[in-house]
C-alpha positions, 0 to 999 in steps of 0.5 A, spaced: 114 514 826 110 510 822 103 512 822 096 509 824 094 508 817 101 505 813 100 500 820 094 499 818 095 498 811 101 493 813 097 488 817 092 487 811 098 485 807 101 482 812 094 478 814 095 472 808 102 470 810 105 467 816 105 469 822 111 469 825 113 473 818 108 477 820 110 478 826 116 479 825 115 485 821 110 488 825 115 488 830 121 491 826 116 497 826 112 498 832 119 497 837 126 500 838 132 497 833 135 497 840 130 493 844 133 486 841 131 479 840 135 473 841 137 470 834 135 476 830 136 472 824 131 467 826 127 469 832 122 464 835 115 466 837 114 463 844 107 461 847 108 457 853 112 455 858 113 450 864 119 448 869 125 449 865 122 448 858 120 453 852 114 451 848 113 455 841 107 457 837 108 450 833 109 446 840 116 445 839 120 444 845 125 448 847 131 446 854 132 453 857 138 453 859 139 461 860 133 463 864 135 465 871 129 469 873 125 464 872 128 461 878 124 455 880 121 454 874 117 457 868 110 458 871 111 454 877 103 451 879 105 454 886 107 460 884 101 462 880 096 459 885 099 465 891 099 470 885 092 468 883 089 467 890 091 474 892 090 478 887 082 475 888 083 479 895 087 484 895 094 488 892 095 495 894 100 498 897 105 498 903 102 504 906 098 498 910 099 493 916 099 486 911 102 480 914 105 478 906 108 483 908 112 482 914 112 474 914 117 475 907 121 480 911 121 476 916 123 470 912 129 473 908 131 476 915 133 468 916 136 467 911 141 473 911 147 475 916 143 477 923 146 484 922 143 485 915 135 485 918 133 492 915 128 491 908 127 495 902 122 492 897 121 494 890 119 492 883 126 491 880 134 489 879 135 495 877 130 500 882 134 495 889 142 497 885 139 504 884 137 505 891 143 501 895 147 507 891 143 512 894 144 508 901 151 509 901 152 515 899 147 518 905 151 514 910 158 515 907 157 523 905 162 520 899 160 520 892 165 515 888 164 508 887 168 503 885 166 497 881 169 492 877 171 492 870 165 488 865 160 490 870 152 491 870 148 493 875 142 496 871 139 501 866 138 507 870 142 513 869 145 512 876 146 505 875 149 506 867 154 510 870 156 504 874 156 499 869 162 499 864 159 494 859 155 500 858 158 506 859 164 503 854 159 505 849 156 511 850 158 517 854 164 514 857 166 513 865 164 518 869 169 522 875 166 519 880 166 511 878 172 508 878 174 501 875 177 495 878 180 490 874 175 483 875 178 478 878 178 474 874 183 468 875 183 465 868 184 470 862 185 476 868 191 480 871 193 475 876 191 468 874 191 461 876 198 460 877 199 466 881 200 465 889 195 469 892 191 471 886 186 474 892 190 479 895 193 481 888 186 483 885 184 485 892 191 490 892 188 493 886 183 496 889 187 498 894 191 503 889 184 505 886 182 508 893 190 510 894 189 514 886 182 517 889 185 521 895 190 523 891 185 527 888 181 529 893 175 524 892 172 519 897 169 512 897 162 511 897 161 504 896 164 498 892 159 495 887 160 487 885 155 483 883 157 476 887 159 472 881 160 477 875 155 474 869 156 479 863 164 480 865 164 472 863 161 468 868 166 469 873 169 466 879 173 470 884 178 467 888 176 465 895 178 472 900 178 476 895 171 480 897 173 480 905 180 483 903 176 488 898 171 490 904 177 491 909 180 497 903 174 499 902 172 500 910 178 503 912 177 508 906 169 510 910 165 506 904 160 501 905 160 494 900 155 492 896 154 486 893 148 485 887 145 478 888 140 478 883 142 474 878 146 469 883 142 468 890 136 463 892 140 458 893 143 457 885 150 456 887 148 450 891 154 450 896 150 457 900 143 461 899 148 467 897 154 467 893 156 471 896 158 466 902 162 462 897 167 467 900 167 465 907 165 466 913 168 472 915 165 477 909 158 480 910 156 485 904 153 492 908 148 491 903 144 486 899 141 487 892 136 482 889 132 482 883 126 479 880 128 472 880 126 472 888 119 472 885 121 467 879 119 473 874 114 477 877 117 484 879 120 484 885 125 486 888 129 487 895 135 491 899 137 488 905 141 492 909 144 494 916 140 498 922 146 504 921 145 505 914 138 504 914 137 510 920 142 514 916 138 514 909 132 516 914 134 521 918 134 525 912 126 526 913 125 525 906 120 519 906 122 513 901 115 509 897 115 505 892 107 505 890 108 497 889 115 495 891 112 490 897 104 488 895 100 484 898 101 480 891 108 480 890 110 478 897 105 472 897 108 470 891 115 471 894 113 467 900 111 462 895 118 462 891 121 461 898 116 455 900 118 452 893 126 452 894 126 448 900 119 444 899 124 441 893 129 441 896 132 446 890 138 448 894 141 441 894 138 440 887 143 445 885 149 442 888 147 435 884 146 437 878 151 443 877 156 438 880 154 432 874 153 438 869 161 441 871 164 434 871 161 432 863 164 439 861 171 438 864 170 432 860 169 435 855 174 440 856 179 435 855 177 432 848 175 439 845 182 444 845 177 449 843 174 449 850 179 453 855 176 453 862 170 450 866 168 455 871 162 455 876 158 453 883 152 450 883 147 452 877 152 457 875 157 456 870 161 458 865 165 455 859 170 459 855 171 458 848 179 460 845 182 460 838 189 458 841 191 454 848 197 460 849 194 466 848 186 464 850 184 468 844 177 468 845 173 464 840 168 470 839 165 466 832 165 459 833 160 461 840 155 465 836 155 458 831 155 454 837 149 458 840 145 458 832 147 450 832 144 449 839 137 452 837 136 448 832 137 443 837 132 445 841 137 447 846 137 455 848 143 458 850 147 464 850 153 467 852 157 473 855 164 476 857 167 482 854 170 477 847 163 475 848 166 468 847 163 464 854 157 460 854 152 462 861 149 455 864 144 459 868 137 455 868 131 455 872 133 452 878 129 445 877 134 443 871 135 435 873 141 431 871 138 428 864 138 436 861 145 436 863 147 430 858 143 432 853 146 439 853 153 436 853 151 430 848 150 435 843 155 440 845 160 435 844 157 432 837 156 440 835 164 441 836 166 434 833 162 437 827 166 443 827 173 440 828 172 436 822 169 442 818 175 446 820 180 439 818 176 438 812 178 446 810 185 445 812 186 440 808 183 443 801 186 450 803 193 445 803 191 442 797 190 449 792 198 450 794 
């Protein structure tokens, strides 16, 4: 650890040169290497924020295509005010009778399934999936749990251990977690040429279940997050949750789908991701983040009267100190307001539709883009080396991500060959943001055939 006076010995040497250098390095010091920035090689300072536009310490301005949280908006003018008034009156927490308190409840109770009518609130993701857990256990007697290959639930222990795009890389899968293959119709076990990839990846965990009775284990819940994110911006097939949750059902668990990064309407077509999956699948629990709050840490868990009287009936009191203030659920009732006021939901389908149809064209053009995938403002481009094999093109997408940022675009991208570009920006990203995206990818990706045919050529040539 550095100490105070070598600290202090730093930022006057530090104080002549510039500042993003010097805070850069003073970073490097005071900070974990395995908290990271993005473009680690190049960083940017941001200062401001506002609708789907970053600003930096110079005034550039950069096109936010990645952050989710800020649902419907970076510093949305009606989200602040209800953060800003309420905080002038009271913020404590839920131990008293407050109608912030009940009026948001009662506002995502309409929104949801009639069965899903009991709420929990907390300050994060990863607080909601922690205690959706413990939900499912006291109501099913049963430990295990199955998720999806790729996934990420949190950084908890509990949800770390559920999470194998992490526990990969640290102390490896525990007895209790088992692991389904994502259904993932592209580059998964059962693709789009299959006749009924739906049941096939469903029938998996169906096998999963049938390995784990063998052993003497029993189901506790099936975690998924509705449109797995980290796994590469996946799109199940139609059926596939409905048929999953009959399995897990039948085996005594409860389903569990993690909205946080793909509720509130993103999806355009329904409020939930979830609801892509017909009308007939209803999740036992809920889970929702922090954009519900459009940053601002809240979070909820919505489940069923029997799960929530099960998780009670232990006598131990469940608090959370400031998961349901006065503020945060004023500023969630402001998040709500905002989405239907501008009619963001259909704004979603719009854009996400016009976004999807300029990328498929794309597509088209471009052999290095082998899938297109998504619903509403949420979607994928997958990036491959070769058309038979889909190879992830792991490289070329971290270059397109640099070149992008130097375009004043921010993008990022995920999946297990960390090779798909992630669209998920706040919910206010409109029609002329999708053109210029996708203008630029294309004169990117023009730029780099042309390199690579240039290189073809000389190689050929030195032969």
């Amino acid at each position: 650890m550095m100490s105070f006076s070598l600290l202090t010995t730093l930022r006057i040497l530090l104080d002549d040169w510039g500042t993003s250098l010097r805070l850069i390095l003073l970073s490097d010091a005071l900070h974990s290497s395995s908290c990271r920035l993005f473009y680690p090689n190049d960083p940017l300072k941001i200062v401001k924020a506002r609708g789907q536009y970053m600003y930096d310490e110079n005034g550039r301005q950069y096109l936010d295509c990645i952050n989710n949280v800020a649902h419907v908006g970076h510093c949305h003018p009606d989200v602040v005010k209800a953060a800003h008034e309420q905080n002038q009156l009271l913020n404590t927490n839920s131990r008293y009778l407050h109608d912030n308190l009940t009026d948001y409840a009662e506002r995502l109770s309409e929104k949801l399934p009639e069965k899903l009518c009991t709420f929990y609130f907390l300050n994060s993701g990863s607080e909601a999936n922690d205690l959706a857990l413990r939900l499912a256990r006291q109501f099913t007697k049963h430990e295990d749990v199955i998720v999806l290959d790729h996934a990420y639930h949190g950084h908890l222990t509990s949800l770390i251990d559920i999470s194998p795009y992490k526990f990969r890389n640290l102390e490896g899968q525990k007895e209790w977690v088992h692991v389904a293959p994502v259904p993932d119709t592209y580059r998964g076990l059962y693709r789009e040429d299959h006749e009924d990839p739906a049941t096939a990846y469903a029938n998996e965990v169906e096998n999963i279940i049938k390995q784990a009775h063998k052993k003497g284990r029993k189901i506790a819940a099936f975690f998924a997050e509705s449109l797995p994110s980290v796994g590469g911006q996946i799109i199940p097939p139609e059926g596939y949750f409905h048929k999953v949750a009959e399995h897990v059902h039948k085996a005594g668990g409860v389903f569990v789908a993690d909205e946080i990064q793909v509720g509130f309407g993103r999806v355009g077509k329904h409020f939930w991701a979830f609801q892509l999956q017909g009308e007939e699948f209803i999740p036992d629990i809920v889970t929702m983040g922090k954009p519900i709050g459009n940053g601002h840490p809240i979070a909820c868990v919505a489940t069923t009267k029997e799960i929530a009287e099960a998780f009670a009936a232990t006598g131990v009191e469940y608090f959370n100190t400031f998961g349901g203030n006065p503020v945060s659920c004023a500023i969630g009732l402001a998040v709500l307001d905002v989405i239907e006021k501008e009619q963001l939901q259909v704004h979603a389908t719009e854009v996400g539709n016009f976004l999807m149809k300029l990328l498929v064209e794309q597509k088209i053009k471009h052999p290095i883009i082998g899938d297109v995938r998504g619903s509403g403002l949420f979607i994928g481009v997958d990036l491959i080396k070769d058309q038979a094999k889909r190879t992830p093109a792991t490289e070329e997408a971290e270059y397109l991500i640099t070149r992008l940022k130097e375009e004043y675009i921010l993008l990022s991208t995920d999946g297990p060959g960390r090779n798909v570009l992630k669209f998920k920006p706040p919910m206010c990203f409109a029609m002329e943001d999708a053109k210029f995206v996708v203008d630029t990818i294309d004169k990117l990706l023009t730029d780099m055939e042309k390199e690579h045919l240039n290189q073809e050529k000389t190689s050929i040539g030195s032969t």
